[in-house]
C-alpha positions as a Markdown table, in Angstrom:
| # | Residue | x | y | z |
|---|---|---|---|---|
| 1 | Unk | 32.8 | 52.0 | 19.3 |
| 2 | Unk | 35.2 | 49.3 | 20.1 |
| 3 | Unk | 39.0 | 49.1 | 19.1 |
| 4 | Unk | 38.3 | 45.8 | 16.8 |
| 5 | Unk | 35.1 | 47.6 | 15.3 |
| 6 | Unk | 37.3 | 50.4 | 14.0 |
| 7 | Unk | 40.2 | 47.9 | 12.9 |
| 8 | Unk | 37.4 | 45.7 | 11.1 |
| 9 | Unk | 36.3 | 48.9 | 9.4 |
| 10 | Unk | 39.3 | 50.5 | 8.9 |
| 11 | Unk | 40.4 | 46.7 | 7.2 |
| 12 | Unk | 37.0 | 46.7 | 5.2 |
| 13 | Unk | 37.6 | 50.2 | 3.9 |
| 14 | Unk | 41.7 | 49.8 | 2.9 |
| 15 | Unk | 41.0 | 46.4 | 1.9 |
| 16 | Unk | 42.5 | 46.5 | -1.9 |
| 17 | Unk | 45.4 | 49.1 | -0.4 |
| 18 | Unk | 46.3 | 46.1 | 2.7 |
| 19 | Unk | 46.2 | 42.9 | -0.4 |
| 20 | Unk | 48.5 | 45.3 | -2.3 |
| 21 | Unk | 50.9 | 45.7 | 0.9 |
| 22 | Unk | 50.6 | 41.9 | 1.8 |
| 23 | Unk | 51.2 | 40.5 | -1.5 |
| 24 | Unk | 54.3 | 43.1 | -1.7 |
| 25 | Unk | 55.3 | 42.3 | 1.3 |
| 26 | Unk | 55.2 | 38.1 | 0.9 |
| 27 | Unk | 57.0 | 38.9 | -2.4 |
| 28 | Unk | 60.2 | 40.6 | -0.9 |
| 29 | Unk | 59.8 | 38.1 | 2.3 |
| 30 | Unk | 59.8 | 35.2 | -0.5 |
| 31 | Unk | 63.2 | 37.0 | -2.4 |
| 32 | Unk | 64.6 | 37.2 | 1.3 |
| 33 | Unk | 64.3 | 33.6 | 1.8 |
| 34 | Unk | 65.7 | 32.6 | -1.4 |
| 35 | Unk | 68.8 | 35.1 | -0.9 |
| 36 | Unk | 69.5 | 33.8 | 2.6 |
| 37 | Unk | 69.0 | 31.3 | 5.3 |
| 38 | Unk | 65.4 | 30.7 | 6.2 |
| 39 | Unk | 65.9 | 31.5 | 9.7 |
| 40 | Unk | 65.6 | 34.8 | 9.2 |
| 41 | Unk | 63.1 | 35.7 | 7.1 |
| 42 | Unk | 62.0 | 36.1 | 11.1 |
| 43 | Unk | 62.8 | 39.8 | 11.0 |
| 44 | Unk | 61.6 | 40.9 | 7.7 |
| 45 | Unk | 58.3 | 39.3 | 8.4 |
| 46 | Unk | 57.7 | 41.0 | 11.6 |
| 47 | Unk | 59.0 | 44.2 | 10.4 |
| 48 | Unk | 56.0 | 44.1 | 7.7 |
| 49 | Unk | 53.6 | 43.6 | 10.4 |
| 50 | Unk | 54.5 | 46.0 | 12.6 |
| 51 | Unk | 54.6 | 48.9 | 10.1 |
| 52 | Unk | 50.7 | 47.1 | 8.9 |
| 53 | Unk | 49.9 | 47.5 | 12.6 |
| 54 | Unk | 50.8 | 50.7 | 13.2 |
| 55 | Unk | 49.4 | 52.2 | 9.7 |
| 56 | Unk | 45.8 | 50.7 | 10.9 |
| 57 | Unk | 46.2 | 52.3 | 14.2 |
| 58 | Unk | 46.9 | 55.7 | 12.5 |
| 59 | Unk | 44.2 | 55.0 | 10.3 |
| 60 | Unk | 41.7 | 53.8 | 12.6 |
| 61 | Unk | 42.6 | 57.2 | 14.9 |
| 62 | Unk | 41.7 | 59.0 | 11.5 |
| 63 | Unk | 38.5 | 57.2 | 10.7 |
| 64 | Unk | 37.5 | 58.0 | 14.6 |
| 65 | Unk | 37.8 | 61.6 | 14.2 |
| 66 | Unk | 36.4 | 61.5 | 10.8 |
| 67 | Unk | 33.1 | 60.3 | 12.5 |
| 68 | Unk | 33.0 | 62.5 | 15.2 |
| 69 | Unk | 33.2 | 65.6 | 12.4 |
| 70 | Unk | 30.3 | 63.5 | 11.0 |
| 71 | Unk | 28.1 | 63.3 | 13.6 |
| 72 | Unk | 28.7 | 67.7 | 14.3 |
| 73 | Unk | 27.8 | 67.5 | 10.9 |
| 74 | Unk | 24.0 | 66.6 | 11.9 |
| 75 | Unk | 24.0 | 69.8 | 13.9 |
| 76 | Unk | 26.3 | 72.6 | 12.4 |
| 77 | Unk | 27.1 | 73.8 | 8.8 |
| 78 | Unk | 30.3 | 75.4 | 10.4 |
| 79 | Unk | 32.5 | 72.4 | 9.4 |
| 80 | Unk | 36.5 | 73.0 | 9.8 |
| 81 | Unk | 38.2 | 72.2 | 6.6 |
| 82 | Unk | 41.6 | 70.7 | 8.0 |
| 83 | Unk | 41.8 | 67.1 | 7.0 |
| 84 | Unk | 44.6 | 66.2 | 4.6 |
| 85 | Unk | 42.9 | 63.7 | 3.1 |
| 86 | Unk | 41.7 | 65.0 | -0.3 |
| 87 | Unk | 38.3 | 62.6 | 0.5 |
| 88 | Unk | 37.3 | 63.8 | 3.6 |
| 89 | Unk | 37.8 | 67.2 | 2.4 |
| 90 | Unk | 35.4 | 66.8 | -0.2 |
| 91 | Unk | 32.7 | 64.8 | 1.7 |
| 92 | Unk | 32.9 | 68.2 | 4.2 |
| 93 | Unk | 33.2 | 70.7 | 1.9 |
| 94 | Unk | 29.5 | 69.1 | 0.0 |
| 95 | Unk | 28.0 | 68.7 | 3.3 |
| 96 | Unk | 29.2 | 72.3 | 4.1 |
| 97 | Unk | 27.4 | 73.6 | 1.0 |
| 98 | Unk | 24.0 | 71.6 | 1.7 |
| 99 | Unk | 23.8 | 72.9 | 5.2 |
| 100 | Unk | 23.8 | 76.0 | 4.4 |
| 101 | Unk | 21.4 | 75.8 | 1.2 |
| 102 | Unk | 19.1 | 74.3 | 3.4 |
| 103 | Unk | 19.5 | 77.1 | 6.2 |
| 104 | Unk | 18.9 | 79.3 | 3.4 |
| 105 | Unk | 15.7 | 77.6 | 2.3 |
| 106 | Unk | 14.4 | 77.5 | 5.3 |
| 107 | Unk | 15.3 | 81.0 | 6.6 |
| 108 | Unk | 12.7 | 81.5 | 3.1 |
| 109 | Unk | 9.8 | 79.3 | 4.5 |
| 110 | Unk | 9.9 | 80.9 | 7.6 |
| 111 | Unk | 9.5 | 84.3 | 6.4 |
| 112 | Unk | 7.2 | 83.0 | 3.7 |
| 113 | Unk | 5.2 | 81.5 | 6.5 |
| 114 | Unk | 5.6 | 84.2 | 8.9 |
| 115 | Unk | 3.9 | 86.6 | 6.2 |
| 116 | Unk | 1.1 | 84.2 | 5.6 |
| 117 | Unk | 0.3 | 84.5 | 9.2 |
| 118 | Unk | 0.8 | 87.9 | 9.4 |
| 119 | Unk | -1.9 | 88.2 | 6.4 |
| 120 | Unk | -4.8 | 85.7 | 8.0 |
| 121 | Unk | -4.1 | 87.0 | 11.6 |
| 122 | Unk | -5.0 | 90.9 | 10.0 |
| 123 | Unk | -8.0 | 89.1 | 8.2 |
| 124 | Unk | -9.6 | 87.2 | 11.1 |
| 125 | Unk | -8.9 | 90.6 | 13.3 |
| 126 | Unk | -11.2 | 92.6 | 10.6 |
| 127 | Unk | -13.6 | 89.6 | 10.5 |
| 128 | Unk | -14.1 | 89.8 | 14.4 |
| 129 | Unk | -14.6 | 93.7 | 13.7 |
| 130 | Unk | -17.7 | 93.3 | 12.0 |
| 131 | Unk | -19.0 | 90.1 | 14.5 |
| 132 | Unk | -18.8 | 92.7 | 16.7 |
| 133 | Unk | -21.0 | 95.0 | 14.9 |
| 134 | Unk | -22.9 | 92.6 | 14.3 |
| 135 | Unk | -23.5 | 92.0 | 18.0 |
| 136 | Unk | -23.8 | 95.4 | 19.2 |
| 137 | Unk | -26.7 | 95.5 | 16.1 |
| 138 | Unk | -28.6 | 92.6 | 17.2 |
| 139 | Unk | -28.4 | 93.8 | 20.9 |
| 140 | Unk | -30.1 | 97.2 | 20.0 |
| 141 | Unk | -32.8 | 95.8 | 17.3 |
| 142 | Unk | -36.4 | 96.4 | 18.5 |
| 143 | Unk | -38.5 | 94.0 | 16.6 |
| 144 | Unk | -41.5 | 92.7 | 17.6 |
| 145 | Unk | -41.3 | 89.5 | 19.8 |
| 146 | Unk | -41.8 | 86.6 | 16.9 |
| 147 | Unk | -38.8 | 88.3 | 15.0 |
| 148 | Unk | -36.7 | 88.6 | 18.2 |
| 149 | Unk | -36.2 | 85.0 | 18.2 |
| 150 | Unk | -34.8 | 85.3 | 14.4 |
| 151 | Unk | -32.5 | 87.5 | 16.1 |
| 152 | Unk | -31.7 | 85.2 | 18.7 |
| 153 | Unk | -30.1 | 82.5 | 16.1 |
| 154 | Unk | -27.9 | 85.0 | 14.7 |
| 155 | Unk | -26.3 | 85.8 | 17.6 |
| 156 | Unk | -25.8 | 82.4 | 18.7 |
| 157 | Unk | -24.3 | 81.5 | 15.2 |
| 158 | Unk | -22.3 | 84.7 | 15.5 |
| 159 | Unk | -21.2 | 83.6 | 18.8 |
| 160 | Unk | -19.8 | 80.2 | 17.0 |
| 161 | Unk | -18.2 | 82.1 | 14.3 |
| 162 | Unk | -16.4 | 84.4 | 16.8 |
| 163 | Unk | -15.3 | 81.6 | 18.4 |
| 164 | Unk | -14.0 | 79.8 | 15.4 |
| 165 | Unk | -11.8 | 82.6 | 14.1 |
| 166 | Unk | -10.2 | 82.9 | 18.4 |
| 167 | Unk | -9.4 | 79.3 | 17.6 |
| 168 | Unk | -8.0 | 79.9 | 14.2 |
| 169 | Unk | -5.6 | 82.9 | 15.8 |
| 170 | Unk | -4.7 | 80.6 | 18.6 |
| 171 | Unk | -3.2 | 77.8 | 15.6 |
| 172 | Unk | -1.4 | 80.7 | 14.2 |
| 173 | Unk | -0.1 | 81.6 | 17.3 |
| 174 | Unk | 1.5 | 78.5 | 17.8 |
| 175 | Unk | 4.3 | 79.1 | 15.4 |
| 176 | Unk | 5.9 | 81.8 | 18.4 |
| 177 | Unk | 4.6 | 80.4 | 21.2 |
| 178 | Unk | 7.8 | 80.7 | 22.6 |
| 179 | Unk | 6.8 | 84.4 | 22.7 |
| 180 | Unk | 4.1 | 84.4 | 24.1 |
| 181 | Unk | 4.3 | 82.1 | 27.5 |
| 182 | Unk | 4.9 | 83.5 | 31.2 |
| 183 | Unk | 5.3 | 80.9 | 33.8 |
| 184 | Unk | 4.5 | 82.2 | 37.0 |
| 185 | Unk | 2.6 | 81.2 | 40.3 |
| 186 | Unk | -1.4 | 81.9 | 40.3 |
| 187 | Unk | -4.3 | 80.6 | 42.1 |
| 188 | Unk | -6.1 | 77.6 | 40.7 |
| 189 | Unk | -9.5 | 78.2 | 42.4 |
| 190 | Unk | -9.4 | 82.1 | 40.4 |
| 191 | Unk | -8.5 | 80.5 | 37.2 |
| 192 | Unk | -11.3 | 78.0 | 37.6 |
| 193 | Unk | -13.9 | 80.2 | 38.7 |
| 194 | Unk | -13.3 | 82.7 | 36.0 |
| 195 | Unk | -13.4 | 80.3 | 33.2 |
| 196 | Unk | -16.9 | 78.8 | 34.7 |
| 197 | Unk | -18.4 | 82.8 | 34.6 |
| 198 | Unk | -17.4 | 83.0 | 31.1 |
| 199 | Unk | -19.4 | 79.9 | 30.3 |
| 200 | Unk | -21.9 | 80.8 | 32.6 |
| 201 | Unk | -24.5 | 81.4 | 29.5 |
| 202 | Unk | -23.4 | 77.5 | 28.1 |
| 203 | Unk | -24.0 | 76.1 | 31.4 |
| 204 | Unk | -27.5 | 77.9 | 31.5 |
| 205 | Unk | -28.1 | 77.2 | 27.6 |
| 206 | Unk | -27.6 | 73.6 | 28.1 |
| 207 | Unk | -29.2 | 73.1 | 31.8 |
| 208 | Unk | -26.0 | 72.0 | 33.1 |
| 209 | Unk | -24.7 | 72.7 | 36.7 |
| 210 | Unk | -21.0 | 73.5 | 37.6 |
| 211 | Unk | -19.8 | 71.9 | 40.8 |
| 212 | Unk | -16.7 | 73.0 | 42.2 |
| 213 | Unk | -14.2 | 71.8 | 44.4 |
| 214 | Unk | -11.4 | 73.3 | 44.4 |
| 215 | Unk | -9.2 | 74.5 | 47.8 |
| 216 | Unk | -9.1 | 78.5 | 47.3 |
| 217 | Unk | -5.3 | 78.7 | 48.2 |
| 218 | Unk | -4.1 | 76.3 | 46.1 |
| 219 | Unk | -1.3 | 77.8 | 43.9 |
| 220 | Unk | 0.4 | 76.6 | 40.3 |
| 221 | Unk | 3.0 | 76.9 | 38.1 |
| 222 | Unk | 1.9 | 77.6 | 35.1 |
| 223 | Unk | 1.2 | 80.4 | 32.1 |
| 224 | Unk | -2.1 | 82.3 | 33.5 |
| 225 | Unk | -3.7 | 82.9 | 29.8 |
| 226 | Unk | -2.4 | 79.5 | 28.1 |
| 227 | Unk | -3.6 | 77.6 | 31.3 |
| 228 | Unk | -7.3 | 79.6 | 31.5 |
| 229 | Unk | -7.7 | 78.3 | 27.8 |
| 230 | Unk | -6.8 | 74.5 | 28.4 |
| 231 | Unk | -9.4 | 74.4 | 31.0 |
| 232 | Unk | -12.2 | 76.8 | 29.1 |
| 233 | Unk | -11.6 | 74.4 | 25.6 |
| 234 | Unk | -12.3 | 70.7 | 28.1 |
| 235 | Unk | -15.0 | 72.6 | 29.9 |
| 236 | Unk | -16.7 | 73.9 | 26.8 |
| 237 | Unk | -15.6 | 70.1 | 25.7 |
| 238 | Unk | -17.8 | 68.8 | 28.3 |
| 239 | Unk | -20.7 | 71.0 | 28.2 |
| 240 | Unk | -20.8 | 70.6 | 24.1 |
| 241 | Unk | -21.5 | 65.9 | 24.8 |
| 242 | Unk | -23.8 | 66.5 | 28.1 |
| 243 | Unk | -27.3 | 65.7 | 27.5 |
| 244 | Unk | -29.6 | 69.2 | 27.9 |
| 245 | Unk | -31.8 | 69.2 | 30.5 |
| 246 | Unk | -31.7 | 65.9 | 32.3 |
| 247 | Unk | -30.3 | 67.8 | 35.3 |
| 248 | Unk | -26.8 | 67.2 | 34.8 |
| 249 | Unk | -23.8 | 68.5 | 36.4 |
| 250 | Unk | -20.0 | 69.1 | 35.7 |
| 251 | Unk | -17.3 | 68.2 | 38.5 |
| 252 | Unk | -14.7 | 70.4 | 38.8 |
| 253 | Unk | -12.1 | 69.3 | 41.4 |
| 254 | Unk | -8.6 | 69.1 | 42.3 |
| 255 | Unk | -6.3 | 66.5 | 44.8 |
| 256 | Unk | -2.6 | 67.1 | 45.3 |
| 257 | Unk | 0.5 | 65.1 | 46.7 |
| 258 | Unk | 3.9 | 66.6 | 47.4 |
| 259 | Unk | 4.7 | 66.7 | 43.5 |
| 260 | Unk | 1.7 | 67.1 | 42.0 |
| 261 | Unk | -2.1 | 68.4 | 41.8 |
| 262 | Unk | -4.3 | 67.3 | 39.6 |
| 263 | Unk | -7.4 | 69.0 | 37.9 |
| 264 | Unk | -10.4 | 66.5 | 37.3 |
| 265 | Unk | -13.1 | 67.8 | 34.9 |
| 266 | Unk | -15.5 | 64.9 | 34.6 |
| 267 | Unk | -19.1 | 65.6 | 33.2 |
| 268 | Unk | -22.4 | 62.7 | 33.0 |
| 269 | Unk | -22.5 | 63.0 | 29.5 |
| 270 | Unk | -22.6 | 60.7 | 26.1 |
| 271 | Unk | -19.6 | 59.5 | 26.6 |
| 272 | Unk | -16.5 | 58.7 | 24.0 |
| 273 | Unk | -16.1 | 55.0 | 22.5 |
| 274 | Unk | -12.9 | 53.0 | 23.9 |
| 275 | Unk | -12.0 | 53.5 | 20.1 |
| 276 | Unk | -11.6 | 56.7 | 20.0 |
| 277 | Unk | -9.8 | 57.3 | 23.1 |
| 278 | Unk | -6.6 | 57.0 | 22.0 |
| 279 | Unk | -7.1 | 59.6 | 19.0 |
| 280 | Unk | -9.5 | 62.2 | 20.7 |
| 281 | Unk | -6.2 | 64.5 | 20.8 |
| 282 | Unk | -5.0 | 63.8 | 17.1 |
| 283 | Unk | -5.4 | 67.0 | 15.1 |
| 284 | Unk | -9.1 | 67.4 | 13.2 |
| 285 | Unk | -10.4 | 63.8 | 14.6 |
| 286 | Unk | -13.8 | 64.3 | 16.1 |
| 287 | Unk | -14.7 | 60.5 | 15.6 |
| 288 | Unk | -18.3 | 59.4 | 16.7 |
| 289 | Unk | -19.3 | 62.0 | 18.3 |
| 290 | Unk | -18.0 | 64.7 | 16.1 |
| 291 | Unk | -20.9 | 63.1 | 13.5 |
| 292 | Unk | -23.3 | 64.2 | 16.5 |
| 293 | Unk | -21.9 | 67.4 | 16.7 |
| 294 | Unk | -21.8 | 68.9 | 13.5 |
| 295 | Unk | -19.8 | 72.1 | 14.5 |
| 296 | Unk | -16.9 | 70.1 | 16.2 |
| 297 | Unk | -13.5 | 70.7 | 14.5 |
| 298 | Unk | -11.0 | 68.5 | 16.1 |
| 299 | Unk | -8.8 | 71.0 | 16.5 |
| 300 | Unk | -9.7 | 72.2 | 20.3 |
| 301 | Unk | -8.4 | 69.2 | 21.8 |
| 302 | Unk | -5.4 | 69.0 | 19.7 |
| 303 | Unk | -4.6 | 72.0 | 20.4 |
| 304 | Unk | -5.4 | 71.5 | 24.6 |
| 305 | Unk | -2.5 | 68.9 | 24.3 |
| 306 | Unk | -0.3 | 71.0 | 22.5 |
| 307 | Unk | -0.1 | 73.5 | 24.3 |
| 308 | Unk | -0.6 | 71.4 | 27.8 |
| 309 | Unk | 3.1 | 69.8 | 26.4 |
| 310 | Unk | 4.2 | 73.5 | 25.6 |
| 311 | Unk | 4.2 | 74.5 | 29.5 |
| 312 | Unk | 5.0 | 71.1 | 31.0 |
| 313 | Unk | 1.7 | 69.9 | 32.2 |
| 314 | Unk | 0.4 | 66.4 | 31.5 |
| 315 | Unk | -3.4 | 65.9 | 30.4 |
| 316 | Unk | -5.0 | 62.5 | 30.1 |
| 317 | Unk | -9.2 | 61.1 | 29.3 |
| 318 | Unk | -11.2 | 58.5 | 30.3 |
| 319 | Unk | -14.6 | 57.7 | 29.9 |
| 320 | Unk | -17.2 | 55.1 | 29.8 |
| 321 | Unk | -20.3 | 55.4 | 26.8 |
| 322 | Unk | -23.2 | 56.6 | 27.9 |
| 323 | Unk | -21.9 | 57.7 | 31.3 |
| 324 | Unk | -19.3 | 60.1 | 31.5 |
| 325 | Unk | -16.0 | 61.4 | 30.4 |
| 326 | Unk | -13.5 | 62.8 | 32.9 |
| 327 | Unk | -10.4 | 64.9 | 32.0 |
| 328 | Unk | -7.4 | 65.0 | 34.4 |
| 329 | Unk | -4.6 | 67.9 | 34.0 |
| 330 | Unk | -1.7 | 67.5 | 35.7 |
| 331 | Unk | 0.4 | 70.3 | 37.1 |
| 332 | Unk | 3.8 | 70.8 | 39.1 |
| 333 | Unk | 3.2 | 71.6 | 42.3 |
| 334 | Unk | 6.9 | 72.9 | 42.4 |
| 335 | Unk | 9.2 | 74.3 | 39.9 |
């Protein structure tokens, strides 16, 4: 800030205190006059405006260091107390005070929260217990071959409820992600190719074909786990809006520059509307489609952009109706 914008303030501020000193001052100057010659009323006047000058440049000095202790203020509750002026000391002392009832109450949220977490995480862990047993039940019943395909649906739909409650410990897990995130250098093409075996049964369920095209040496920087679950969530994205056996297919591929490479998922499915483009990452939107798809949550992709921010990678989405959608992510090729 300017010189004249902390004179103007610090006039704006001490403006009853400076009419006070100037009408004092014109009163003694106007005495002086009548007492003596009117030449040298000269001096007196000066005098009064030098000691006007230098009290606005001792004031303006304060009011400058004032705001700096202000804007700390925004960051610390560890204020220092040494102004003289009984005002300032006050103003500190309050904001002292609501720093640290603040801290305190949210030092009490977070532990509040942290125990809520710690509570769902234990529940969704014994939920995922008895999917399994579930599972391993299903697997091993022998029922006759109409029943079987009873059987068949409640593994599927135990499939989508196991999958629900990973997604429901990965929100938790956002709170400490912090925690949880390695950056190191991996292989690309081994990321890729593991996350289209683990769909393998989607791509088969759906009659879609993966085709991959990746360059096998291609390294990353990135978090091995976090990164393996951005790519499973667009792939299981894009498998979810293809349409079921019209002999379809899923490009996986990758191009590079000396900064960059860049992971294109782009599938020949339904499509998204130009609409809902712009929200597709917004959590719990699943727009047009999402009334298709009765299971979608909106909370995969949110949580693909999230987490892509998280460890520094950019992810974008296009599409055309009808035709395709194609996700790009964006890695450092150097760190």
């Amino acid at each position: 800030m300017s010189l004249m914008k902390y004179a103007s303030k610090i006039i704006k501020s001490k403006k009853r205190f400076l009419i006070t000193y100037l009408l004092n001052s014109t009163i003694l100057i106007l005495f002086y006059y009548l007492l003596y010659d009117s030449n040298e009323i000269i001096y007196p006047a000066s005098i009064s405006i030098f000691i006007l000058v230098i009290y606005i440049f001792i004031e303006g000095f304060r009011f400058y260091k004032f705001e700096q202790i202000l804007n700390d203020a925004k960051n610390s509750s560890n204020l220092k107390l040494n102004s003289d002026d009984i005002t300032e000391h006050m103003v500190l002392s309050i904001i002292n005070k609501i720093h640290v009832g603040y801290n305190n109450k949210i030092y009490k949220m977070k532990n509040e929260f942290k125990d809520r977490n710690i509570l769902f995480s234990q529940w969704i862990h014994n939920m995922k217990t008895s999917i399994t047993v579930i599972d391993l039940a299903s697997e091993r019943c022998s029922l006759d071959e109409k029943s079987r395909v009873y059987v068949q649906d409640i593994m599927e739909e135990n499939d989508k409820l196991k999958k629900n409650l990973e997604e429901c410990l990965n929100v938790l897990r956002l709170d400490e992600f912090a925690t949880d995130y390695i950056p190191e250098r991996v292989n690309l093409s081994e990321i890729v190719s593991n996350v289209v075996n683990l769909k393998k049964r989607d791509f088969i369920y759906k009659g879609i074909y993966p085709k991959v095209d990746i360059d096998t040496n291609k390294e990353i920087y990135t978090d091995k786990k976090w990164c393996s679950y951005i790519i499973e969530q667009v792939i299981s994205n894009s498998i979810k809006y293809s349409i079921p056996n019209e002999n379809k297919k899923i490009y996986i591929s990758m191009c590079e520059n000396a900064e960059e490479t860049i992971l294109s998922i782009r599938d020949e499915g339904i499509g998204i509307s130009a609409e809902d483009i712009p929200r597709v990452f917004d959590p719990f939107f699943t727009g047009y489609n999402g009334r298709i798809d009765r299971n979608a949550t909106g909370i995969g992709l949110y949580m693909v952009k999230y987490i892509s921010q998280k460890i520094g990678h950019k992810i974008s989405i296009n599409s055309k109706i009808g035709e395709w959608t194609e996700f790009k992510i964006t890695f450092l090729s150097k760190m």
